[in-house]
C-alpha positions in Angstrom: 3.5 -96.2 -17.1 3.0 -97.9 -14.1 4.7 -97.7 -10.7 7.5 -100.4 -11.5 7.9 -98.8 -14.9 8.4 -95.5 -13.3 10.7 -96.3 -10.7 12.7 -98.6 -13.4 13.1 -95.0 -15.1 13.8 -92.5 -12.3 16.5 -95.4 -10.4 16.3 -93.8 -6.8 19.6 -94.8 -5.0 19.0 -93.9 -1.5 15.8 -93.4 0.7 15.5 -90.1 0.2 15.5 -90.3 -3.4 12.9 -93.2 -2.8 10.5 -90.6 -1.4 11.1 -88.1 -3.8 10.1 -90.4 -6.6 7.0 -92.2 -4.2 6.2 -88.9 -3.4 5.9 -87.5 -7.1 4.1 -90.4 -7.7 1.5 -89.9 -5.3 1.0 -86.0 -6.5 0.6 -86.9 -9.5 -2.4 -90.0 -9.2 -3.7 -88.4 -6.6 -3.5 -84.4 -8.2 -3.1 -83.1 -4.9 0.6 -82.0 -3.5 -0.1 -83.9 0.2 2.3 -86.6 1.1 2.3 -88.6 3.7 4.8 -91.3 5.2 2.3 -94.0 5.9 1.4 -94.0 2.3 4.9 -94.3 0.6 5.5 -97.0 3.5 2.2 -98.8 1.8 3.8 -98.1 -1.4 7.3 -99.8 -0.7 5.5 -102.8 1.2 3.0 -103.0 -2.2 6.7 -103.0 -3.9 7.7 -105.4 -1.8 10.8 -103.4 -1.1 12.0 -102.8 3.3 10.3 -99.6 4.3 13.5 -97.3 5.4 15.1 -98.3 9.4 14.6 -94.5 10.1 11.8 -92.8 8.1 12.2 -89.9 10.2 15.8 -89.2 9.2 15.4 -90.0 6.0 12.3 -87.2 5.1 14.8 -84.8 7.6 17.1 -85.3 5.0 15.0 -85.0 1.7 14.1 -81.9 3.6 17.3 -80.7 4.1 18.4 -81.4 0.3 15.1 -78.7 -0.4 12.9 -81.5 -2.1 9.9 -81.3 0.6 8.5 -78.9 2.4 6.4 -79.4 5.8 3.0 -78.6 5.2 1.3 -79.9 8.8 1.9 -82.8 11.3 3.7 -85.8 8.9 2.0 -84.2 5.9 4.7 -82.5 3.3 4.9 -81.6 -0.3 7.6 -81.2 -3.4 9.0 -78.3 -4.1 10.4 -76.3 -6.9 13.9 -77.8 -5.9 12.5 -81.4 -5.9 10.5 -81.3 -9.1 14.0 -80.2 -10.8 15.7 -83.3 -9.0 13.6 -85.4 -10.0 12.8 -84.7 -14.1 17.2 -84.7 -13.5 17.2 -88.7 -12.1 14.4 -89.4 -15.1 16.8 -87.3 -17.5 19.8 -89.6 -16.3 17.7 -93.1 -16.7 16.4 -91.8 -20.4 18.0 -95.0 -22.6 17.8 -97.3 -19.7 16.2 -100.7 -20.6 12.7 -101.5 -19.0 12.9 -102.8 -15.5 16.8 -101.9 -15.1 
């Protein structure tokens, strides 16, 4: 499955849920936990989707919810909490046509 294909399934709704699913993404590909914001930023310009207004707000927020953890200066990682959010929003998208 390719990126597309994978955000067709898991149908983040807000930024936060956009760097949950990037995020995962990245972990997996890459098989290290370290994410960065200048790489999802790459990611949504490579998807030709508008970076967020406020980045900064939007990972304070994913952080809040318990999805990312700070691991150093704009370096974070998903935990536990996010994993489980995110097999939910590929649970909810099971059935969903390709690219919907």
């Amino acid at each position: 499955m390719n990126l597309e294909e994978f955000l067709g399934q898991v149908a983040p709704k807000t930024f936060p849920e956009k760097i949950l699913a990037l995020g995962a993404w990245l972990a997996a590909r890459r098989d290290q936990p370290v994410i960065r914001p200048g790489d999802l930023k790459r990611l949504l310009v490579r998807l030709r989707q508008e970076p967020p207004a406020n980045p900064g707000r939007d990972f304070r927020q994913a952080k809040e919810l318990g999805w990312l953890m700070p691991l150093g200066h704009r370096e974070f990682a998903l935990t536990n909490a996010g994993w489980h959010q995110l097999a939910g929003m590929l649970a909810a998208g099971e059935g969903l046509p390709k690219g919907s």
